[in-house]
C-alpha positions as CSV (number, residue, x, y, z in Angstrom):
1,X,90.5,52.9,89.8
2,X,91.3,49.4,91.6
3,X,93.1,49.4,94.8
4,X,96.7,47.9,94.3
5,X,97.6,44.9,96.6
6,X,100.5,45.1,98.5
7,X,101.1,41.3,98.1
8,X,101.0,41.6,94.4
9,X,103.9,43.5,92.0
10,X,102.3,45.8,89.8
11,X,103.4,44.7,86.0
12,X,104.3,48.0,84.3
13,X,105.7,48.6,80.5
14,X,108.6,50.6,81.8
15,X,110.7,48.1,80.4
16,X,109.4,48.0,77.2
17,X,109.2,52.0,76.7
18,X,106.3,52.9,75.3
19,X,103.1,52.5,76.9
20,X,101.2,49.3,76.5
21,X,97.2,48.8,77.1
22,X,97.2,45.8,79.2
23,X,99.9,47.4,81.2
24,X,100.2,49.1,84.2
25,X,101.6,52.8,84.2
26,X,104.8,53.1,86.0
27,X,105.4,55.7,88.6
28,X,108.7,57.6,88.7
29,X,110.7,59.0,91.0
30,X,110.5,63.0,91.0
31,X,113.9,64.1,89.5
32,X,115.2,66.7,90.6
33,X,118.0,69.2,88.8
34,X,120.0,70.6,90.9
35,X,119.6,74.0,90.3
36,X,117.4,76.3,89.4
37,X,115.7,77.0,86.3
38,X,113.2,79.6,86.0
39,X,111.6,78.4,82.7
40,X,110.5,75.4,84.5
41,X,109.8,76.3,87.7
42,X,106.6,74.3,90.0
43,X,105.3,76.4,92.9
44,X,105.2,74.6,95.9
45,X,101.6,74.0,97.5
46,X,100.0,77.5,99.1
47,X,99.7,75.6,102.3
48,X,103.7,76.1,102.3
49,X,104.4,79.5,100.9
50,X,105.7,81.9,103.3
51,X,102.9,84.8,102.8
52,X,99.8,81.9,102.9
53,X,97.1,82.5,106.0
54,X,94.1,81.1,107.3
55,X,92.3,84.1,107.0
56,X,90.7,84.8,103.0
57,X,91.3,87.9,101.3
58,X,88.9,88.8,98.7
59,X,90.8,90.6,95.6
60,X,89.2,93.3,93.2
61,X,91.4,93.7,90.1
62,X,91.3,95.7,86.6
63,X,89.3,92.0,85.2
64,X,86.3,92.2,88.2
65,X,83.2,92.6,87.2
66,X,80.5,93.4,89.6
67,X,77.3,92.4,88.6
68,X,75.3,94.8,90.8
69,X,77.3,97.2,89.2
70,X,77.4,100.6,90.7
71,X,75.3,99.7,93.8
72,X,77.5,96.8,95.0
73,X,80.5,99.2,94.8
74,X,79.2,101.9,97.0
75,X,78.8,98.8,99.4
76,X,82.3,98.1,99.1
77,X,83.7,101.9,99.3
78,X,81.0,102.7,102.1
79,X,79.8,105.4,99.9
80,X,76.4,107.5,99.1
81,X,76.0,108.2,95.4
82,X,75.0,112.2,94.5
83,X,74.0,111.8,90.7
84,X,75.5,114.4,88.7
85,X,78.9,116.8,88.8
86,X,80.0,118.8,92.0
87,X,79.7,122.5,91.8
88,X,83.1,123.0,91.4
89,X,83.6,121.2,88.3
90,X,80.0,122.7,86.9
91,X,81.6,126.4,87.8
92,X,84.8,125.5,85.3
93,X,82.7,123.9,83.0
94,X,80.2,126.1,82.2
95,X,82.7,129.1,81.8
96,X,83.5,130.2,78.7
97,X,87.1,131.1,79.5
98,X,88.3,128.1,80.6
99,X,87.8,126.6,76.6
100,X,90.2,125.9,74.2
101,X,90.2,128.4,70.9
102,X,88.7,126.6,68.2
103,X,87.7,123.4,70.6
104,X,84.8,122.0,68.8
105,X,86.9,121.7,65.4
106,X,89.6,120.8,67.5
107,X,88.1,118.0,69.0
108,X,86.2,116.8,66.3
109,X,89.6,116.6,64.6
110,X,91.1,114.7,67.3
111,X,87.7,112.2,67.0
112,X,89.2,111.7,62.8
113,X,92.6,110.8,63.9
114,X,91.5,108.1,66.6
115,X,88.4,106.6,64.5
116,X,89.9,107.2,60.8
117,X,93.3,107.8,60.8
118,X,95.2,105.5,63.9
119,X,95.6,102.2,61.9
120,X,95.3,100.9,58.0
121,X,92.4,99.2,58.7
122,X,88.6,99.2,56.9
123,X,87.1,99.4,60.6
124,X,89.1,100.2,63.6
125,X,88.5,98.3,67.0
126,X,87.4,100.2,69.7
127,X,90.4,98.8,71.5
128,X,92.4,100.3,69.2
129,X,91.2,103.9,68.9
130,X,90.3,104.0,72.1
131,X,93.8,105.3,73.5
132,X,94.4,107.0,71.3
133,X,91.2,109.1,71.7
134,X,92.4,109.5,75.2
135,X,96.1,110.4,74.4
136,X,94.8,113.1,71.9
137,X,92.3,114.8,73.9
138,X,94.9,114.7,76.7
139,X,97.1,116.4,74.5
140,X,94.4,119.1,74.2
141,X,94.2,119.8,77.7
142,X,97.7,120.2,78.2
143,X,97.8,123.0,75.5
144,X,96.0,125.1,78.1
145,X,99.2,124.6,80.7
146,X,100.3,128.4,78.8
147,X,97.1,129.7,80.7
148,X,97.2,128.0,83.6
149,X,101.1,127.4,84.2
150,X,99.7,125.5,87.2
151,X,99.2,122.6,85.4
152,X,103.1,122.1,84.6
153,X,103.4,121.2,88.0
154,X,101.8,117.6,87.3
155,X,103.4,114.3,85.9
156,X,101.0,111.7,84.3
157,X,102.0,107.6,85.3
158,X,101.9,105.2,82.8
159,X,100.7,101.5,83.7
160,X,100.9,102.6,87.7
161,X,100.2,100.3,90.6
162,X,97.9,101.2,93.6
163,X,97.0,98.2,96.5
164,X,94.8,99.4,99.5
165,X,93.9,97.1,101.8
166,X,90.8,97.4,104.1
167,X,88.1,95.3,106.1
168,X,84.7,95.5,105.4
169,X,81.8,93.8,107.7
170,X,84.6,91.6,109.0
171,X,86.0,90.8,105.1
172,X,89.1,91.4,104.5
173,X,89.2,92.8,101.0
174,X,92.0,94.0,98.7
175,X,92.0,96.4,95.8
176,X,95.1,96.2,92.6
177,X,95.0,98.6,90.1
178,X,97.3,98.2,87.2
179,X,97.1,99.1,83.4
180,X,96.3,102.8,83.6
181,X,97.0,105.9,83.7
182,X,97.2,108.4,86.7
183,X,97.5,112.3,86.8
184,X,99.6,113.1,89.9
185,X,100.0,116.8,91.1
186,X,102.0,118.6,93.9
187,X,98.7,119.7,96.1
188,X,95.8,117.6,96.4
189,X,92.3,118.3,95.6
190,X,90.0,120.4,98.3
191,X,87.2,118.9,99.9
192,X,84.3,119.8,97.9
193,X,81.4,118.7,100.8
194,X,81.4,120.9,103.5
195,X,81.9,119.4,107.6
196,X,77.5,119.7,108.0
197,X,77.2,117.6,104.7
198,X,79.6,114.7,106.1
199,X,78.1,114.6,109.1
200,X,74.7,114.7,107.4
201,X,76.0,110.8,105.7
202,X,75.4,109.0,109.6
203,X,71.6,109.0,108.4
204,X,72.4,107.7,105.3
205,X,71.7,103.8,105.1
206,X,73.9,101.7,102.3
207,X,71.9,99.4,99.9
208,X,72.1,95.2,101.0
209,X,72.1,92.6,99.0
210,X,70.8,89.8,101.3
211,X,70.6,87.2,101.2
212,X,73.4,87.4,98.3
213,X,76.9,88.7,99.7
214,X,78.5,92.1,98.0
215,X,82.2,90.1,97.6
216,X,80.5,87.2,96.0
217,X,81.8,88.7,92.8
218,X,85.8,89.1,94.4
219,X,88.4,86.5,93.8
220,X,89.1,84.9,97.3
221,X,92.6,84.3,98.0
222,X,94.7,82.9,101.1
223,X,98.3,83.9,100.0
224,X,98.9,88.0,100.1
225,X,100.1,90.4,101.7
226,X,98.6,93.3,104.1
227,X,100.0,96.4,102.4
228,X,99.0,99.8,101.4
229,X,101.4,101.3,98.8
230,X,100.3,104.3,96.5
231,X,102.6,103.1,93.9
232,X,105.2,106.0,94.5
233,X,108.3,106.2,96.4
234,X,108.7,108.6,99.0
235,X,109.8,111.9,98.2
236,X,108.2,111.5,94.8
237,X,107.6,115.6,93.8
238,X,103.7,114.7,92.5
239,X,102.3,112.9,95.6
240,X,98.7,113.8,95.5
241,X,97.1,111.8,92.5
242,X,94.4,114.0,90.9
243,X,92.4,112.0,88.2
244,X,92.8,108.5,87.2
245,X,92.4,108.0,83.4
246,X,91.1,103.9,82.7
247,X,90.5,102.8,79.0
248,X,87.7,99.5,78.3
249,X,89.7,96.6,76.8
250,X,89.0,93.2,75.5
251,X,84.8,92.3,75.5
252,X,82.4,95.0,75.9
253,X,81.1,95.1,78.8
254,X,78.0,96.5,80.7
255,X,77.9,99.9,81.2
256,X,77.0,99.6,84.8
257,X,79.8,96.6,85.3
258,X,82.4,99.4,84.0
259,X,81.2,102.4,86.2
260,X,81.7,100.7,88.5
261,X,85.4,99.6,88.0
262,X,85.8,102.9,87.4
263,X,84.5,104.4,90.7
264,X,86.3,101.5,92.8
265,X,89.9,102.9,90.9
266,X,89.0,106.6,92.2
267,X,88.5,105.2,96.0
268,X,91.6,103.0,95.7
269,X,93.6,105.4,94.7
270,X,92.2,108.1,97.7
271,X,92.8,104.4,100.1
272,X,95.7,104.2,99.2
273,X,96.9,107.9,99.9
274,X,94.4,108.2,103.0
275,X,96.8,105.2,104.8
276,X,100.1,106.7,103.4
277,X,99.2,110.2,105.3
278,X,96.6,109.1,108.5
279,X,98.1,105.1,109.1
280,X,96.1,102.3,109.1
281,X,94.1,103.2,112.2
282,X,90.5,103.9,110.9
283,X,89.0,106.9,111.5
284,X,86.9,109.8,110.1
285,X,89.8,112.1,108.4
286,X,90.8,115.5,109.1
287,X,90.9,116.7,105.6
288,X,88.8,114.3,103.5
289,X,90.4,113.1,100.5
290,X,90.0,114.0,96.9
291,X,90.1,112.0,93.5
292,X,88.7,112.0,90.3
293,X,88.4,109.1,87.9
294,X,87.1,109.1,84.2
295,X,86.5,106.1,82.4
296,X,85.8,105.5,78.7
297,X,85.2,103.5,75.6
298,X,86.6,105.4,73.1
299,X,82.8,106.9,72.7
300,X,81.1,107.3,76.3
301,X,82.4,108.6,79.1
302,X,81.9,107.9,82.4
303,X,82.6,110.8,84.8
304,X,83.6,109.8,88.9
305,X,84.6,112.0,91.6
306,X,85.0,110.6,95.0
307,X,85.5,111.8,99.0
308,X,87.0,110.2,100.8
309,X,85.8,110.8,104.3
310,X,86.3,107.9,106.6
311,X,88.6,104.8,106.5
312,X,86.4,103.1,109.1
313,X,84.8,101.1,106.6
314,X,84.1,97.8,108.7
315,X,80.8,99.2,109.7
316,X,77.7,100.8,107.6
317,X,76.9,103.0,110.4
318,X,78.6,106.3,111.2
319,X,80.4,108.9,108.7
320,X,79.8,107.6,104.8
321,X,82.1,108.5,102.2
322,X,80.6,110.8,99.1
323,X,80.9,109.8,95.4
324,X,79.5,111.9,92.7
325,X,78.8,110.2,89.3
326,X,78.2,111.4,85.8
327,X,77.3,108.3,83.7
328,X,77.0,107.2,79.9
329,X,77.9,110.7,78.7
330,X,78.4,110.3,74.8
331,X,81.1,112.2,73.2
332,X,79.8,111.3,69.7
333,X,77.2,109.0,68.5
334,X,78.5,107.3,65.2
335,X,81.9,108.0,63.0
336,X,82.0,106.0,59.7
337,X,84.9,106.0,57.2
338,X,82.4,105.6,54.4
339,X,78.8,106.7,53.5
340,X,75.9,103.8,53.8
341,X,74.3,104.1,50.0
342,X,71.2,101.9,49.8
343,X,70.0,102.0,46.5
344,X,72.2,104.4,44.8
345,X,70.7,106.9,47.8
346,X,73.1,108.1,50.4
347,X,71.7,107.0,54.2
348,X,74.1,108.3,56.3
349,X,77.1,109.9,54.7
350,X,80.9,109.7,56.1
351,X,82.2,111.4,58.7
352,X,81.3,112.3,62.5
353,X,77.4,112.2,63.7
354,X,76.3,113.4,66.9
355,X,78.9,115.0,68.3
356,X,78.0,116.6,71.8
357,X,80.0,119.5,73.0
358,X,79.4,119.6,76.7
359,X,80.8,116.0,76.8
360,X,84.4,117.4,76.6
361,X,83.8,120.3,78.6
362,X,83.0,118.0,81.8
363,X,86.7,116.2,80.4
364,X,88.5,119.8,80.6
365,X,86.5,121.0,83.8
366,X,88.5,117.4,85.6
367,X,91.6,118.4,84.3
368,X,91.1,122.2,85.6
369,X,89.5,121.7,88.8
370,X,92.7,122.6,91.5
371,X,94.0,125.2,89.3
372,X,91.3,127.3,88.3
């Protein structure tokens, strides 16, 4: 673009009124209303807005995707990974008195309604039959609340907010979780490792990435706020939050991109709670921290329970905090509305293929576990 002269006038087509080619554009004079109006409202520049700092924050939301998947998220949480399901939820899973009557028909029935019967379409979306799936087995677990009358002393949240805030290896970094679902109860989970176990993490060392950093994958921000809020107002009768419930939306992803979203939601949420009870001093907690997350696609599940031991999460030395994690665990491999005939010969007829039992049990063992 040519400089402009100050000696010269610039020749524009404003008097004309429509643009001309061999005519200069004409600058106006920002106009200004009066008043305002929220349907055309302009933010002013985030060098001027009263929460902006010099400092970065880096954000992890429900749309991050880490591409180190699980690994990078035990860097973030400050964790060590123990493949597999605690003891605890084994115990209640592997006990034939804590089942529903009738649960594999049961289930497979509630597997019909979500994949056959939830829209009028030829071929439902996963994203579609997907909650619905959740909703129903849900539904089954609650059935069990005349057993246990234990569990009618939870509330499930709809579309609840969490933000924890905490620094790690001098980043700040922030965590929003929105969109879900979140079983609350009135007591909070036990620890499940014992004092010689957490102390046994300080000889534990965390996975690098270098020369690559771990937030590389966070959105970087400079207008936020520091603030820990558990979503909940005070006094709120379910304070403890018990298992977080998160569904897969939009794309597909990778399976280790979504286990890990769904581990970061379960040490969020015990963030979150840790600050509420202990203040934002870190420090190695009393009584560590309990929360359970479960993550699925409508057809795998992926099963998280997390301890939180320590909010001193700047450095990788000291006191780790414990995740446990039970990944990829199919609840059925294939359900088809139609047989596939090849040559007048039936290949694979209608209905469900592949169901695997235990797959709900570990679901019903997470919804037990602090009651039975």
């Amino acid at each position: 673009m040519l400089a402009q002269l100050p000696e010269l006038d610039t020749v524009t087509y404003v008097e004309k009124m429509y643009p001309v080619p061999w005519l200069a554009k004409p600058t106006f004079p920002k106009w200004e209303r009066g008043w305002h109006d929220p349907y055309h409202y302009r933010s002013p520049p985030k060098e001027e807005m009263p929460d902006y700092k010099t400092r970065p924050c880096y954000e992890f939301h429900r749309r991050s995707r880490l591409q180190e998947g699980v690994k990078q998220a035990l860097w973030l949480t400050k964790a060590k990974l123990i493949k597999g399901l605690p003891p605890p939820i084994l115990n209640i899973m592997n006990d034939v008195a804590h089942q529903l009557e009738d649960q594999d028909e049961r289930i497979q029935n509630a597997i019909s309604h979500a994949c056959f019967w939830a829209g009028t379409e030829e071929d439902i979306s996963f994203e579609k039959y997907s909650p619905v799936l959740l909703e129903d087995l849900l539904h089954l677990c609650r059935s069990m609340t005349v057993k246990y009358p234990l569990l009618s002393k939870r509330m499930m949240a709809q579309d609840y907010r969490v933000t924890a805030t905490w620094e790690r290896e001098s980043a700040l970094i922030q965590i929003h979780i929105t969109h879900g679902k979140l079983l609350n109860a009135v007591n909070c989970l036990q620890p499940i490792a014992s004092n010689d176990e957490i102390l046994a993490t300080e000889n534990y060392a965390l996975e690098t990435f270098y020369p690559i950093s771990p937030i590389i994958d966070l959105r970087e921000k400079n207008v936020y706020k520091i603030k820990n809020d558990t979503g909940f107002n005070k006094g709120y009768p379910y304070p403890y939050p018990h298992t977080a419930y998160t569904v897969e939306t939009g794309k597909r992803e990778k399976s280790e991109h979504f286990q890990a979203r769904v581990l970061m939601f379960a040490f969020g949420n015990a963030l979150a709670k840790a600050k509420e009870l202990y203040g934002d001093e870190p420090k190695v907690l009393e009584k560590p921290i309990v929360v359970q997350s479960i993550g699925t696609n409508g057809q795998s599940f992926q099963f998280v329970v997390f301890q939180l031991n320590t909010t001193d999460l700047d450095p990788s030395n000291g006191v780790k905090n414990l995740a446990w994690l039970d990944a990829d665990q199919l609840l059925f491999e294939d359900a088809r509305k139609h047989p596939e005939i090849k040559r007048k010969e039936v290949l694979i007829p209608a209905g469900i293929h592949g169901y695997k039992s235990d797959t709900f049990k570990k679901f019903l063992a997470f919804y037990l576990h602090g009651v039975v």
